[in-house]
LOGUPA-246345 format. One record per residue: residue number from 1; residue in three letters; z, x, y of N, C-alpha, C in turn. Coordinates in steps of 0.02 Angstrom, whole numbers, plus 50000, padded with zeros to 5 digits. Layout:
BEGIN
R seq type  n.up n.east n.north ca.up ca.east ca.north  c.up c.east c.north
R NUM  ala     Z      X       Y     Z       X        Y     Z      X       Y
...
end
This chain:
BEGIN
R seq type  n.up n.east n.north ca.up ca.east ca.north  c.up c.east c.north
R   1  unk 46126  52586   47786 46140   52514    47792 46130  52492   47864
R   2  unk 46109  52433   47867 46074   52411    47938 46125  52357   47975
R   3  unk 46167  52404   48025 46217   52360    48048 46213  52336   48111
R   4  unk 46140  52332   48126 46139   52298    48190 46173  52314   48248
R   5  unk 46173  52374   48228 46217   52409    48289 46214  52390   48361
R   6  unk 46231  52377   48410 46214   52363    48494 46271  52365   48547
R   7  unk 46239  52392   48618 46300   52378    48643 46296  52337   48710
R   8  unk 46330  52303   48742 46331   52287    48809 46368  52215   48784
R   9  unk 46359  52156   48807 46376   52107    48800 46346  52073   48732
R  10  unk 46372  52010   48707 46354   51987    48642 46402  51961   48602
R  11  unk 46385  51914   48537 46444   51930    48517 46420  51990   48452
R  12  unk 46518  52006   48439 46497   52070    48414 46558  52076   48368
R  13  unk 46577  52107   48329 46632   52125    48300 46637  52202   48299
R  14  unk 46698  52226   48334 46739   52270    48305 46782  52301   48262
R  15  unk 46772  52352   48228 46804   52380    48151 46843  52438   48188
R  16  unk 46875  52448   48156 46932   52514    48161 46974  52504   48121
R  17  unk 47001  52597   48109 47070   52615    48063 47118  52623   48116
R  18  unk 47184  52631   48084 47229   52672    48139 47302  52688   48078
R  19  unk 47356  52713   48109 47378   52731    48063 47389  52789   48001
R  20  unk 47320  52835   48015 47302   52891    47964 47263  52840   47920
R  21  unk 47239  52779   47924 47197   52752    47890 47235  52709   47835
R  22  unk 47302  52674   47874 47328   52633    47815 47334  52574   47855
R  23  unk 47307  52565   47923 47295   52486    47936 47204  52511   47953
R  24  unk 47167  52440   47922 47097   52431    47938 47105  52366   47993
R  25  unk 47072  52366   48043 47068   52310    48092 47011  52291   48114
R  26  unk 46989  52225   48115 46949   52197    48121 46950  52147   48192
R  27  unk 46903  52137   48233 46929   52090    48306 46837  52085   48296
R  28  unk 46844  52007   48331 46780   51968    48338 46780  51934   48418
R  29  unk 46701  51926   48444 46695   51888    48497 46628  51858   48465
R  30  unk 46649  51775   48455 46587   51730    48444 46569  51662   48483
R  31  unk 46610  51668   48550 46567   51638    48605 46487  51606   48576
R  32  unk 46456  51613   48577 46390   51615    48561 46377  51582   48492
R  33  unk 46395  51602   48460 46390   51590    48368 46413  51503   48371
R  34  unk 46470  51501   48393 46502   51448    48388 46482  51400   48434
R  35  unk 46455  51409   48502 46422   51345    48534 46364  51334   48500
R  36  unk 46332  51399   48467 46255   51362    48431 46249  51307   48385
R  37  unk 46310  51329   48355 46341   51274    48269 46354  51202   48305
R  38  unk 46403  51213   48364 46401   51150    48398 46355  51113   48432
R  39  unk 46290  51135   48448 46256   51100    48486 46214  51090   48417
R  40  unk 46197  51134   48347 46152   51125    48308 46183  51065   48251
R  41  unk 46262  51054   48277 46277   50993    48214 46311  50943   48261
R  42  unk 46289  50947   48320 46308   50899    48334 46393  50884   48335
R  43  unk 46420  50955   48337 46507   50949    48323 46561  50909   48398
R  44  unk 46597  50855   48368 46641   50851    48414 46701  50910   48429
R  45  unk 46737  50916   48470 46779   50958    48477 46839  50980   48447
R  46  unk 46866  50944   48388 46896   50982    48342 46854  51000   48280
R  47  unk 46790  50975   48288 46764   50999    48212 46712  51053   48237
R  48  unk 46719  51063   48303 46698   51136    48330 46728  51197   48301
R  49  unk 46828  51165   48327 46853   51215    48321 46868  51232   48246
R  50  unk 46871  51201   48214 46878   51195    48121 46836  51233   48090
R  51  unk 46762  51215   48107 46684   51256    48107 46693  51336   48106
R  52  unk 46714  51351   48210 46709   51371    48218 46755  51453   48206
R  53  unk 46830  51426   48192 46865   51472    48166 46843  51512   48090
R  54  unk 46811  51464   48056 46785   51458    48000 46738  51524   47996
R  55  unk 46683  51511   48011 46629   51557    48039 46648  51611   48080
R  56  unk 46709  51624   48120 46744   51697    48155 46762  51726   48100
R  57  unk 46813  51686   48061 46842   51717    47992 46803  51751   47946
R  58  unk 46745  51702   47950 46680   51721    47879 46657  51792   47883
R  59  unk 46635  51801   47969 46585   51851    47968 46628  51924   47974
R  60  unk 46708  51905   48000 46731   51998    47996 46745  51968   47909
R  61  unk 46761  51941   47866 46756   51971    47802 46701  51983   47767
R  62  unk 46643  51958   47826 46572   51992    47788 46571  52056   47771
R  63  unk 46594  52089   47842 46567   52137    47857 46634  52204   47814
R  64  unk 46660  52160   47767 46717   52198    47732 46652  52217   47649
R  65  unk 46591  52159   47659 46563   52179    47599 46529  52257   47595
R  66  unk 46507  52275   47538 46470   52368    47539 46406  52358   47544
R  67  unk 46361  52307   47521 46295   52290    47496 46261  52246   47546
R  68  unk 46212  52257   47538 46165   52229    47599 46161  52133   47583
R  69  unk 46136  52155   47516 46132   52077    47467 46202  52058   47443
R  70  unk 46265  52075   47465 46317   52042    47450 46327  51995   47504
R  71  unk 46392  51947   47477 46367   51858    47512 46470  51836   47505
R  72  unk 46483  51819   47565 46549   51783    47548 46535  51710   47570
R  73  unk 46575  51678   47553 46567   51618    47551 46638  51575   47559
R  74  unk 46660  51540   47604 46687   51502    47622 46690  51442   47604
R  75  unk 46734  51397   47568 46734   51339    47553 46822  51318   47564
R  76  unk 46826  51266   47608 46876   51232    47619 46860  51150   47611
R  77  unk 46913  51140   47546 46913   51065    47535 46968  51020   47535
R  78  unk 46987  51005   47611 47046   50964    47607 47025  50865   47613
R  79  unk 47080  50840   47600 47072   50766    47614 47070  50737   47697
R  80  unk 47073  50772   47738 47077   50779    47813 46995  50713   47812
R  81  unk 47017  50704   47879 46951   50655    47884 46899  50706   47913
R  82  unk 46877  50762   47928 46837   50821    47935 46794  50832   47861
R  83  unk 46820  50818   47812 46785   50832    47755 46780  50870   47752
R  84  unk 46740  50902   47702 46744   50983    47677 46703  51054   47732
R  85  unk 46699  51089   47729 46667   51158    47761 46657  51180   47718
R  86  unk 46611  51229   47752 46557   51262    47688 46538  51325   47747
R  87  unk 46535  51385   47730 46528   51434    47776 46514  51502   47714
R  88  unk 46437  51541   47733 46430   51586    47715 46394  51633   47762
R  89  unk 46431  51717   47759 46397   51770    47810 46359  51817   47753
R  90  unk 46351  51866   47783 46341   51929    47740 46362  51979   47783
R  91  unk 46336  52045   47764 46380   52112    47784 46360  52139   47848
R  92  unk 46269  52103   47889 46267   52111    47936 46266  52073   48003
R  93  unk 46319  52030   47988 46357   52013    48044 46317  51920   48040
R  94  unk 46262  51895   47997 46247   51841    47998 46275  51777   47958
R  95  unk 46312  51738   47978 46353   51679    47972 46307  51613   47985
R  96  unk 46347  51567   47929 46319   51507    47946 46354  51455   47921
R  97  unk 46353  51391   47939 46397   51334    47897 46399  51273   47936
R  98  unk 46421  51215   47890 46435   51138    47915 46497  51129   47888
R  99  unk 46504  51077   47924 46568   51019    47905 46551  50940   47898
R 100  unk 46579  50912   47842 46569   50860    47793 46558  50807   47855
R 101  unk 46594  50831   47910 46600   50750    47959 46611  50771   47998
R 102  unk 46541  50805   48060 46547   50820    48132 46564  50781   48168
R 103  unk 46577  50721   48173 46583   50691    48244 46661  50669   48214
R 104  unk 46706  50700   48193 46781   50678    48181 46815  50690   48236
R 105  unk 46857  50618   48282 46874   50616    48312 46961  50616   48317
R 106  unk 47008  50657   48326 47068   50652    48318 47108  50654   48378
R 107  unk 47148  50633   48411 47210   50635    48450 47225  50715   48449
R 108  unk 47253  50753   48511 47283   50805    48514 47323  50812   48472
R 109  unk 47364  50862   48445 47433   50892    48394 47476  50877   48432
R 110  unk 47550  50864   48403 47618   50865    48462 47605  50923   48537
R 111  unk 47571  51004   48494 47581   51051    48548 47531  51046   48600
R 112  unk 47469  50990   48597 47447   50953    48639 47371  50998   48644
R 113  unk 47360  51024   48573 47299   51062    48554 47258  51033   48507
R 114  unk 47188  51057   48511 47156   51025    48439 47170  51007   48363
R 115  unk 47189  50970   48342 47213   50977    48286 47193  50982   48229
R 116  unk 47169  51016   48222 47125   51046    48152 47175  51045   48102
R 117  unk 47227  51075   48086 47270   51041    48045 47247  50975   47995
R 118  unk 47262  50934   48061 47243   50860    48028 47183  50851   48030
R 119  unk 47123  50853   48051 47067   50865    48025 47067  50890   47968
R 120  unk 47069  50953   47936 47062   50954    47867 47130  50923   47827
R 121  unk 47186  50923   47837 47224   50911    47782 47245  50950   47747
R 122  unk 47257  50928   47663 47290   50950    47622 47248  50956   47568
R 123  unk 47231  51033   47531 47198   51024    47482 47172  51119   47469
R 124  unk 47115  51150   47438 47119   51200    47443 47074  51258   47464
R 125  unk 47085  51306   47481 47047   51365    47501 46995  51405   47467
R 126  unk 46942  51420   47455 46918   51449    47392 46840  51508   47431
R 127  unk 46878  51579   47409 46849   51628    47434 46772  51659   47379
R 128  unk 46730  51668   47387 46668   51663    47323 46637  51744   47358
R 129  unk 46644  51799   47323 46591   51850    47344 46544  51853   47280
R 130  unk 46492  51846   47298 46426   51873    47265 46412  51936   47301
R 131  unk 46429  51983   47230 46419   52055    47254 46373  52087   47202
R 132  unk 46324  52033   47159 46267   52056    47134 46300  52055   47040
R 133  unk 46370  52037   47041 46376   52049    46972 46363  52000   46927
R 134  unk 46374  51977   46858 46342   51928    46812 46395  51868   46851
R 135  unk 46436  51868   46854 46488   51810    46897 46516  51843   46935
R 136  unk 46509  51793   47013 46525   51816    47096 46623  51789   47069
R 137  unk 46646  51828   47103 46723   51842    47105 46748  51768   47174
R 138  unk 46778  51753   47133 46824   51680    47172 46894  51676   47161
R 139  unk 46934  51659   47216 46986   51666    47225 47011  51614   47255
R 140  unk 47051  51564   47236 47072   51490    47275 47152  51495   47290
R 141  unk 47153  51448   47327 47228   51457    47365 47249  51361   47374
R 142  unk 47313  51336   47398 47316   51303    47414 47319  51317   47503
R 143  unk 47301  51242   47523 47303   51245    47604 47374  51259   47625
R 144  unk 47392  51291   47669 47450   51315    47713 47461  51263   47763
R 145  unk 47433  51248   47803 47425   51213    47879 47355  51182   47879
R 146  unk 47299  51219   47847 47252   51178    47876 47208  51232   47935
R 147  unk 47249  51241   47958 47230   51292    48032 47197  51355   48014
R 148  unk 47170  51348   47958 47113   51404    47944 47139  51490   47955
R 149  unk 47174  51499   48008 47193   51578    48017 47240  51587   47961
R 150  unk 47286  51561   47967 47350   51560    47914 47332  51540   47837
R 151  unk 47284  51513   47842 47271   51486    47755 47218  51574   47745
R 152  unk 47189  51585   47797 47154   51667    47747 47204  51716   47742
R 153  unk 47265  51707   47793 47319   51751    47787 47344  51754   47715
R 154  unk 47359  51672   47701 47396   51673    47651 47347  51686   47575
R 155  unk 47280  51684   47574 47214   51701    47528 47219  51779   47520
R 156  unk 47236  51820   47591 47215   51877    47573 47309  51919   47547
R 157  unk 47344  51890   47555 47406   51901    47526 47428  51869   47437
R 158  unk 47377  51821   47426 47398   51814    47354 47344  51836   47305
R 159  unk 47286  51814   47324 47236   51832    47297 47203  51908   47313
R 160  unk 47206  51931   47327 47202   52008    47347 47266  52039   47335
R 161  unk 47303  52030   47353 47374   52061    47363 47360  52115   47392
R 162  unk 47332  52084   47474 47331   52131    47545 47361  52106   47582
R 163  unk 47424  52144   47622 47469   52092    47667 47405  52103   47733
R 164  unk 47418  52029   47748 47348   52035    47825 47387  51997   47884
R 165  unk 47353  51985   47922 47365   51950    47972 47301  51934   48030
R 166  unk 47264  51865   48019 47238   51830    48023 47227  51770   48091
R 167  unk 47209  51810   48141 47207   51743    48217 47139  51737   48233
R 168  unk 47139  51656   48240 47066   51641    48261 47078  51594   48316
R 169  unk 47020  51579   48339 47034   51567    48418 46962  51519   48438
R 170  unk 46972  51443   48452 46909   51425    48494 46946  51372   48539
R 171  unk 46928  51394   48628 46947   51361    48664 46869  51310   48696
R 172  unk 46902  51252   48695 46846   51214    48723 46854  51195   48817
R 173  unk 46772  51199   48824 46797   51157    48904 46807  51101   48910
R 174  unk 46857  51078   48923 46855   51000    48960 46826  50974   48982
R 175  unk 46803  50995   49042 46763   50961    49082 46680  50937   49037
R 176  unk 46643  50952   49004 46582   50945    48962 46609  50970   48874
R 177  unk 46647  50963   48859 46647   51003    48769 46615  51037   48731
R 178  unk 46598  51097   48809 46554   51173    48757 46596  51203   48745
R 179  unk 46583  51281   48703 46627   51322    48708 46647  51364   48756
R 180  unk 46725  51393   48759 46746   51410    48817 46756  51474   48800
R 181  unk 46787  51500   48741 46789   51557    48704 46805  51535   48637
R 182  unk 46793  51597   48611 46792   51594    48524 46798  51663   48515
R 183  unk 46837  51674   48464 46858   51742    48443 46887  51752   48376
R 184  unk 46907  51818   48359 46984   51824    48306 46978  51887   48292
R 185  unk 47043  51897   48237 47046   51941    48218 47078  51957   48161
R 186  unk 47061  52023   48122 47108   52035    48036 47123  52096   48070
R 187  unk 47202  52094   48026 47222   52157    48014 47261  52182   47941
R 188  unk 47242  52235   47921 47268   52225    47858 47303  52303   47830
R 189  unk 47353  52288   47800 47387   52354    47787 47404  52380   47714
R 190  unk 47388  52443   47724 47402   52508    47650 47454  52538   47690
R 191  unk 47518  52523   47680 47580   52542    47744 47639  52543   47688
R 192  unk 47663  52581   47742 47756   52583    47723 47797  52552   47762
R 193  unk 47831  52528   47726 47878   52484    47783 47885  52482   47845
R 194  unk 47895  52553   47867 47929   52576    47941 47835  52553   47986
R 195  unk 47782  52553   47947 47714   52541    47992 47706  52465   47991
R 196  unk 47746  52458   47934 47723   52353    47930 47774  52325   47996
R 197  unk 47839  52352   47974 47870   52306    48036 47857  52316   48115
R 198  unk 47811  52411   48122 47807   52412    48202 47740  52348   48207
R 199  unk 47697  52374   48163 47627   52307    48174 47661  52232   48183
R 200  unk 47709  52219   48151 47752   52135    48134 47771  52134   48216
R 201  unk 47815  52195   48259 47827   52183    48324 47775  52171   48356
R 202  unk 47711  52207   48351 47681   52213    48391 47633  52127   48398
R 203  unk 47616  52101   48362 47595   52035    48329 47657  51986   48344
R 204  unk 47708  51995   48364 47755   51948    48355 47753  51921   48435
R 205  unk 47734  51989   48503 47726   51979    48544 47655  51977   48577
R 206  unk 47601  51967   48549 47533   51962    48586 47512  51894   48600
R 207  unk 47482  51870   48643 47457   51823    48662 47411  51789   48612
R 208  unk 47386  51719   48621 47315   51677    48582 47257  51746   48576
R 209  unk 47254  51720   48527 47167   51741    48532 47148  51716   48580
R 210  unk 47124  51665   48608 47101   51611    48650 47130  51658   48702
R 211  unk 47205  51662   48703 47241   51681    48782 47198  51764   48792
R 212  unk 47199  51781   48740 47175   51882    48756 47106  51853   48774
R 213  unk 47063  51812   48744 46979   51800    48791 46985  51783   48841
R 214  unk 47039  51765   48865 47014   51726    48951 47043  51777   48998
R 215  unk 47076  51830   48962 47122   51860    49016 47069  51930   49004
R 216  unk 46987  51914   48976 46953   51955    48992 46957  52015   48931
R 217  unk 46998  52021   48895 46978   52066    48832 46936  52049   48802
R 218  unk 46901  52114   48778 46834   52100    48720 46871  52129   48648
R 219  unk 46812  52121   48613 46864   52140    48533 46906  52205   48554
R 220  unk 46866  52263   48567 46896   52335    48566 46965  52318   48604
R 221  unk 46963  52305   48654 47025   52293    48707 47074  52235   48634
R 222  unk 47059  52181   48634 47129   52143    48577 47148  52209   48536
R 223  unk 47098  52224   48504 47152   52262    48444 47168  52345   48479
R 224  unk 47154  52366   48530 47222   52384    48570 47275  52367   48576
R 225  unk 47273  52310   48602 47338   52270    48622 47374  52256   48559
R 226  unk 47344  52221   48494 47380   52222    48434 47399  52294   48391
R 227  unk 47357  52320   48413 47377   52415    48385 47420  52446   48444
R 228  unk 47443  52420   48472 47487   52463    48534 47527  52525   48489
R 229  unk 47532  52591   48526 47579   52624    48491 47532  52670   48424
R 230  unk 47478  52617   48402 47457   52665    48339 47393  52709   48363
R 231  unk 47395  52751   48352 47342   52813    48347 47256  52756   48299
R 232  unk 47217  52757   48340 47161   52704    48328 47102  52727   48329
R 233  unk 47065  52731   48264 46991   52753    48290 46953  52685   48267
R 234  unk 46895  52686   48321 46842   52627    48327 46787  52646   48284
R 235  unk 46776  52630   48215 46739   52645    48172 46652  52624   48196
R 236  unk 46632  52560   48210 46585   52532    48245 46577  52457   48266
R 237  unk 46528  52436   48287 46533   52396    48313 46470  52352   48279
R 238  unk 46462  52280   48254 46411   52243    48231 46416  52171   48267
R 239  unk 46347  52168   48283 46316   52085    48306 46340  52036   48257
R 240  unk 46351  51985   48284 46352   51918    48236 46338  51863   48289
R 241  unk 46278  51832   48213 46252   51767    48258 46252  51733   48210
R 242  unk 46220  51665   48226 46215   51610    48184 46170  51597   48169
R 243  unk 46154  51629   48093 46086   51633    48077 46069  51589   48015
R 244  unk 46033  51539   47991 46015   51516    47936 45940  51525   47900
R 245  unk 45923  51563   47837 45879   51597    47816 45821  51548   47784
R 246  unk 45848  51472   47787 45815   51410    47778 45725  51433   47811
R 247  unk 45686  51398   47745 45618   51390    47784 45567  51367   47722
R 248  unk 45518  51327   47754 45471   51293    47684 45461  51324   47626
R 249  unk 45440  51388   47632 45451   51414    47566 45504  51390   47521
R 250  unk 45593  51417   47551 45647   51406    47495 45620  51310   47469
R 251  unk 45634  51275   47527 45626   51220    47508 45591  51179   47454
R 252  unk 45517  51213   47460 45478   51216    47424 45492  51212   47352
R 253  unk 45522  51290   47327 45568   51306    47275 45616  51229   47254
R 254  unk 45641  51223   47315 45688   51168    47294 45673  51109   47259
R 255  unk 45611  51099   47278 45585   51042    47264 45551  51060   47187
R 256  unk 45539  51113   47187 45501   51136    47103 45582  51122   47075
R 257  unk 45613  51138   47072 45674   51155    47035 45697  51062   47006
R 258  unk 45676  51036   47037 45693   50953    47019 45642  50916   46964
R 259  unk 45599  50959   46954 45560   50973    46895 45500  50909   46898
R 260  unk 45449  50908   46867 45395   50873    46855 45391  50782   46875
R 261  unk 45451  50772   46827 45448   50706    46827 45477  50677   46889
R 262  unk 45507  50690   46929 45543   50668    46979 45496  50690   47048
R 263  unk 45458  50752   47046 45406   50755    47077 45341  50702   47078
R 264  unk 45349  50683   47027 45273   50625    47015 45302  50556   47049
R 265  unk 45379  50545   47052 45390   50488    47051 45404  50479   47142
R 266  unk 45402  50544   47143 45402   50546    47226 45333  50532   47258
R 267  unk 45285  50567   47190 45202   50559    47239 45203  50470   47226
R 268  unk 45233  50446   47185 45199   50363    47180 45242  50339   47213
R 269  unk 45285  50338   47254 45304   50313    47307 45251  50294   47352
R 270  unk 45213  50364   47355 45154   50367    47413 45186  50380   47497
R 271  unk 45239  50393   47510 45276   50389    47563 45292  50470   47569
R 272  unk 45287  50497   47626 45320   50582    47652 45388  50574   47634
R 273  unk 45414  50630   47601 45490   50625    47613 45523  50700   47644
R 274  unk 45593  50700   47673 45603   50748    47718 45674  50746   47707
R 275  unk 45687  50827   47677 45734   50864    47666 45758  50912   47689
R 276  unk 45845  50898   47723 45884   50929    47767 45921  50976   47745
R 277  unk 45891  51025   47794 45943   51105    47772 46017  51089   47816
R 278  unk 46097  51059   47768 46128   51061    47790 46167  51101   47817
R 279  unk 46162  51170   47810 46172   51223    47863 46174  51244   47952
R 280  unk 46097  51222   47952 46081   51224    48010 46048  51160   48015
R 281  unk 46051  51114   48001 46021   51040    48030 45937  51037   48024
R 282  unk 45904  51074   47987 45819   51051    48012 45797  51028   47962
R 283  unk 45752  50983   47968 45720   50927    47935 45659  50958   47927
R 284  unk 45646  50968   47836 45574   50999    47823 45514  50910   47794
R 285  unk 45478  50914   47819 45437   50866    47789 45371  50864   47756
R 286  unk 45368  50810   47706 45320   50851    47646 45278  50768   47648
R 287  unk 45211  50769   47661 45172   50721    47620 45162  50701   47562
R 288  unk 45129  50649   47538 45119   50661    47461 45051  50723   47439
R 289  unk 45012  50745   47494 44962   50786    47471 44994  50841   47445
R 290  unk 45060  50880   47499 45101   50942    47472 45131  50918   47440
R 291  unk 45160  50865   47419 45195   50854    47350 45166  50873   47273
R 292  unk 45099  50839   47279 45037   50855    47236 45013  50939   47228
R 293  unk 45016  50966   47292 45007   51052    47261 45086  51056   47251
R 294  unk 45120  51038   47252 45181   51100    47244 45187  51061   47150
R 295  unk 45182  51011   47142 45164   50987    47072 45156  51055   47039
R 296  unk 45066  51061   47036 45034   51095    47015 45043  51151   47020
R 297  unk 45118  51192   47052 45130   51246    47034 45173  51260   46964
R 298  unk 45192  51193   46949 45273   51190    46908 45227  51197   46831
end
């Protein structure tokens, strides 16, 4: 299996056991991933961070899939004025997604942070793996907070019935509204009591995600600091970027799939028309001449 293995700088996710192999841990750095989404949708700064936690979350539970062609999928639909998210990775580390209403503008939270919260609202969580079988396995939740870390906490505790624990992290700059860091992390336990509550101490006292990126930890280093005390092996290490697999061909398809008659009624328009991969933002455009061959394939 092709895990994109690499090392030096990047972003990247870190996997490890510890425990004798009854906590699996997962830690992400997506710096990178997450300014691309923002500069490619045009995101204001809480629907960065909404996005962007989104897409940290997505890609370490990609990389929880076995199959090359398996697919998770992210869907959060609250009443928040952010509108919905839509976020899918796969197992080697490639993520992608939008939100219903990038330029949502909100007031800080009381704690005087982005408020994603209120950006999405109230409404529900819904986890989708396509792992190749006759129906992909879905699992819905109601929203917790909104705050995306805590609503997969509470997804992978009812719907799985895996106790986890779930921090995601995007700090923005002030001064211009790129990204400043972006990160997170899962941890999840096959434990006995006496291992859940040392992990519960150890989590009860660690810093932001956000706070462990600036103070210079990379994934391996956080889940140190969250594994303090446990015996830890670093299983490997995988790239993640922000990749969308969009290109004239699928489109193409797309446009066969709307079938004959609606194709003809597009050529007698007589006018180009141009269809947006809402993923990654690009605009494919078709004349009426390629309208006319892609006809004549159907």
């Amino acid at each position: 299996m092709d895990k994109r293995m690499i090392s030096g700088d990047g972003d990247h996710i870190i996997r490890a056991t510890a425990a004798g192999g009854n906590i699996r841990a997962f830690a992400a750095y997506t710096l990178d991933t997450v300014e691309k989404a923002r500069m490619m949708h045009a995101l204001s700064p809480v629907a960065t961070a909404a996005l962007g936690r989104t897409l940290t979350g997505a890609a370490m539970m990609g990389t929880m899939l076995k199959n090359d062609d398996d697919l998770i999928t992210i869907q959060i639909n609250g009443d928040g004025p952010i509108g919905n998210i839509l976020v899918t990775a796969d197992n080697k580390g490639d993520v992608k997604g939008f939100v219903g209403n990038p330029g949502v503008m909100l007031p800080p939270s009381p704690a005087g942070k982005l408020d994603v919260g209120g950006a999405v609202g109230n409404g529900v969580l819904t986890v989708i793996k396509d792992m190749g079988l006759k129906e992909p396995y879905a699992g819905q939740v109601v929203l917790q907070t909104g705050e995306i870390a805590e609503d997969l906490t509470y997804y992978f505790a009812t719907s799985e019935q895996i106790p986890s624990c779930v921090g995601l992290g995007v700090l923005m700059n002030r001064e211009n509204a790129t990204v400043a860091q972006a990160g997170g992390f899962i941890v999840q336990l096959i434990a006995d009591d006496e291992t859940i509550s040392r992990l519960e101490d150890n989590i009860s006292t660690i810093d932001s995600v956000t706070g462990m990126l600036s103070r210079g930890l990379d994934p391996k280093n956080m889940l140190t600091e969250i594994l303090k005390g446990f015996d830890i092996e670093y299983t490997d290490r995988i790239s993640v970027r922000f990749y969308c697999n969009c290109d004239r061909v699928r489109i193409e398809k797309a446009l066969i799939s709307l079938g004959r008659k609606e194709l003809q009624s597009m050529i007698d328009d007589n006018e180009p028309i141009t269809l947006n991969c809402h993923f990654c933002n690009t605009d494919y455009t078709f004349d009426t001449d390629e309208l006319r061959k892609i006809l004549k394939k159907i």
